[in-house]
C-alpha positions as CSV (number, residue, x, y, z in Angstrom):
1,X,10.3,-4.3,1.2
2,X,9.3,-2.4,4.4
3,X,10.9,1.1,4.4
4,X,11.2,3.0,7.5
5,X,11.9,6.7,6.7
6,X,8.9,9.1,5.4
7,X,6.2,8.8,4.1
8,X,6.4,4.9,5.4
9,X,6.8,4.5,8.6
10,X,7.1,1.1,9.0
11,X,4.3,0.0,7.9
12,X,3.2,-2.5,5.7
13,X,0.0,-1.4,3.5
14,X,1.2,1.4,1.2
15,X,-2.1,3.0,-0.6
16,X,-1.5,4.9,-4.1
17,X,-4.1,8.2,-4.1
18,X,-3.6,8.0,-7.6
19,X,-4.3,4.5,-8.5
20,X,-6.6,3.6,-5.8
21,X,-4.0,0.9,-5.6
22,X,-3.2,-1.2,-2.3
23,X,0.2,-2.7,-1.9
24,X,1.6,-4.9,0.5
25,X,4.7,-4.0,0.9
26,X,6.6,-7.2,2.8
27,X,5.4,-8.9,-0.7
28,X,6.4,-6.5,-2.9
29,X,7.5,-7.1,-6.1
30,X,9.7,-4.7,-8.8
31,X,5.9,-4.5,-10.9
32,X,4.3,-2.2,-8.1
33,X,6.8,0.6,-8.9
34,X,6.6,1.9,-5.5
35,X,9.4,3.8,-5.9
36,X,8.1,5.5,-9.0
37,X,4.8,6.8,-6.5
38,X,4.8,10.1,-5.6
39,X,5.6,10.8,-1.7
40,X,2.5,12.8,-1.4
41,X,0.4,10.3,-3.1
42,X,1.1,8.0,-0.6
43,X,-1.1,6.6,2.8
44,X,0.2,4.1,4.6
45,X,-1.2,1.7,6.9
46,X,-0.3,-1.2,9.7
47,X,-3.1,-3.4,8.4
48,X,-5.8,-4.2,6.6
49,X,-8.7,-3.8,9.6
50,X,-7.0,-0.6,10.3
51,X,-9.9,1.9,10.7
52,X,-8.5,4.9,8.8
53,X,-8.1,2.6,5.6
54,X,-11.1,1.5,5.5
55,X,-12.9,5.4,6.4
56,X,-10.4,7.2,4.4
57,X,-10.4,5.1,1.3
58,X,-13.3,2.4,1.0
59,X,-13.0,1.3,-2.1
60,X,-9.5,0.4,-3.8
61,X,-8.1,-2.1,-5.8
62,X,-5.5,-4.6,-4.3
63,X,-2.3,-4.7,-6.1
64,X,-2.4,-7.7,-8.5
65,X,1.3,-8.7,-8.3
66,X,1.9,-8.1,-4.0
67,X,-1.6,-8.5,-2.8
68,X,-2.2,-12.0,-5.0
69,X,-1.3,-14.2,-1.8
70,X,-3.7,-11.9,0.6
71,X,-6.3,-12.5,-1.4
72,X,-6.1,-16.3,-2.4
């Protein structure tokens, strides 16, 4: 579910500092939790070739229940 206010923005990639966990949020589904993620543990960005994900957070581990179809 795409959320609009803050920390989302709009966008659809929501990254979990924590976790090192990348959801896609227009596929989300209630096992990411996202509301249980701490605001301030939370990047988000537009896409996946978005250059800030890929400099700020090379390595990260795609969600296994939202990011399933991305990846197939």
């Amino acid at each position: 579910m795409i959320r609009f206010g803050y920390p989302y923005f709009g966008k659809k990639y929501l990254y979990d500092i924590v976790t090192n966990t990348l959801h896609y949020l227009v596929n989300e589904k209630p096992e990411c939790r996202i509301d249980e993620i701490d605001e301030e543990n939370v990047d988000m960005y537009s896409s996946l070739n978005e250059g800030s994900l890929i400099t700020d957070h090379p390595v990260y581990r795609p969600c296994p229940h939202c990011m399933k179809k991305e990846y197939e």
